[in-house]
Phi, psi and omega in degrees: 000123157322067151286129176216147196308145143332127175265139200219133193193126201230091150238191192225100183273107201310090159176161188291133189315340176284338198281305176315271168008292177290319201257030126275340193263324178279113180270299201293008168269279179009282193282358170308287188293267284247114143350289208243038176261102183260337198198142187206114161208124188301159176249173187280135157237140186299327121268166188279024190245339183292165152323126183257100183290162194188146149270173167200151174243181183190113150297176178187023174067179197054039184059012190250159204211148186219126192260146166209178164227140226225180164157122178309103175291316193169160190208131183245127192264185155162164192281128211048030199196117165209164189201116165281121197249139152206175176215162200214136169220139172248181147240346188291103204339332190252030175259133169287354175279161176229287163226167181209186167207164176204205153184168181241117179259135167211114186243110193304140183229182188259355180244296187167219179259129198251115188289122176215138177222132174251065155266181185195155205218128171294101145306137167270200163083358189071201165312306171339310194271287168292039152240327166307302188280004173296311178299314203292317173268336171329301197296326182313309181307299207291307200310312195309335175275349171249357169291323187282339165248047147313279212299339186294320218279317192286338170284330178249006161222353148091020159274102195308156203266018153307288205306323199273343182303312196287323219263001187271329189265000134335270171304322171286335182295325182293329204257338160266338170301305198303304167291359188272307185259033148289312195304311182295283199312355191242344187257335183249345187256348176247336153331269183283325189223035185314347193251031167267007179153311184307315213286348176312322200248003146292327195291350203255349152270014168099287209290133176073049173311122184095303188255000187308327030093301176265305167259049132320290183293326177305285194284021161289302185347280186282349152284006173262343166277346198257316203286299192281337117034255199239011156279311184290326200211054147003277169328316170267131223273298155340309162265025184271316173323286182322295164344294165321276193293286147026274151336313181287324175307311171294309175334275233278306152326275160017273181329290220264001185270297199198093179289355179299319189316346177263013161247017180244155198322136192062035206290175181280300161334330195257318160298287220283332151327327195279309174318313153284312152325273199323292183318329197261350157296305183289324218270308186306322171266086195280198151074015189270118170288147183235154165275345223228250213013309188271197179237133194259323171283135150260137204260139199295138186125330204270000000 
């Protein structure tokens, strides 16, 4: 039998339990931030004591969409404390969900409000389906974990979660261009096709007499190590730095090997600019939610 733990996730968001309230409580906020929502809208209830039921879609591209439904089991005031319980279902055939239940714990703190969610979901599909969610819930876990320091992000700096939508997929279009070609320059021309031109213009600087060959494959190496990198750990700004000087090292190495080379087509000047651009981008598009921001464990005891 497949078992897998309740996806669990916290942060602490500097701003007042009413202010957090709404805009988690509010589906025309709600679903601004929140991943894994495309559309969240309450129904009418017939007294004000009833459960308050809500659809919600989720895209999931090629137009196609998966619909359900929801409803609020209870809510609990207490001082310095509140916690909303629902539980949720689709039918539609192509949901690996079947039903779940969960809740939003928020609990006032002297740094502020520690935002907090527990659900856990019935798979369909059979056995079939809880090996499919071995894949299904990390990811679940991880949008949620970024959603949540979306909304961290719109409360305490007043970045709407369109700008943060745009500026993540920014920086990810940069950090796969960037790795991709550290990877392609280490793998095909000092690697695979070294007599397509490198081992030339290393021999033409004099150096490493003999060996020109071997370390060809040594820096292809580490630009392939470099490349994977900074595919993995993005993010971190030292190496968009390294990055920068690096390039300016080879250039400048280049130059002083064989200066024809910067005047024929696709020169080393014209990558390595693009390259440094790319990099004074990422350096530049800060302020990006991250998932690894929360806390992904609840710690025993609590």
């Amino acid at each position: 039998m497949v078992k897998t733990k309740p996806i669990y996730v916290e942060t602490l968001i500097n701003s007042d339990m009413l202010n957090v309230w709404e805009y988690t409580q509010n589906p025309d906020l709600h679903q601004q931030w929140d991943l894994r929502f495309s559309e969240i809208d309450y129904l009418p209830k017939e007294k004000e004591s009833d459960p308050q039921r809500f659809l919600y879609t989720t895209k999931i591209g090629m137009g196609m969409r998966i619909s359900g439904k929801g409803e609020s089991i209870r809510t609990i005031h207490k001082d310095g404390e509140r916690v909303s319980s629902l539980k949720f279902w689709t039918d539609h055939p192509l949901s690996l969900i079947k039903e779940g239940s969960g809740y939003w714990k928020y609990v006032e703190t002297d740094a502020g409000i520690q935002f907090i969610t527990q659900y856990d979901y019935k798979t369909r599909f059979g056995f079939a389906g809880k090996m499919l969610d071995q894949l299904f819930k990390p990811l679940m876990g991880w949008a949620t974990a970024w959603s949540f320091d979306c909304l961290k992000l719109w409360l305490e700096k007043e970045i709407p979660p369109r700008l943060s939508f745009n500026k993540s997929m920014i920086h990810s279009i940069v950090s796969i261009v960037l790795a991709f070609i550290w990877v392609y320059q280490g793998l095909v021309p000092k690697i695979l096709f070294q007599d397509a031109g490198e081992l030339a213009l290393f021999r033409g600087t004099g150096m490493f007499q003999g060996h020109e060959a071997l370390f060809l494959y040594a820096l292809g190496t580490a630009q392939i190590l470099f490349g994977l990198l900074i595919l993995r750990f993005s993010r971190t700004k030292m190496l968009h730095r390294i990055n920068i000087l690096s390039l300016v090292c080879l250039g400048f190495g280049a130059l002083m090997s064989q200066w024809s080379i910067f005047a024929a087509p696709f020169n080393p000047t014209t990558i390595t600019m693009a390259m440094i651009g790319l990099s004074l981008i990422a350096l530049l598009n800060g302020d990006l939610p991250n998932a690894s921001n929360c806390k992904r464990q609840r710690v025993r005891g609590e």
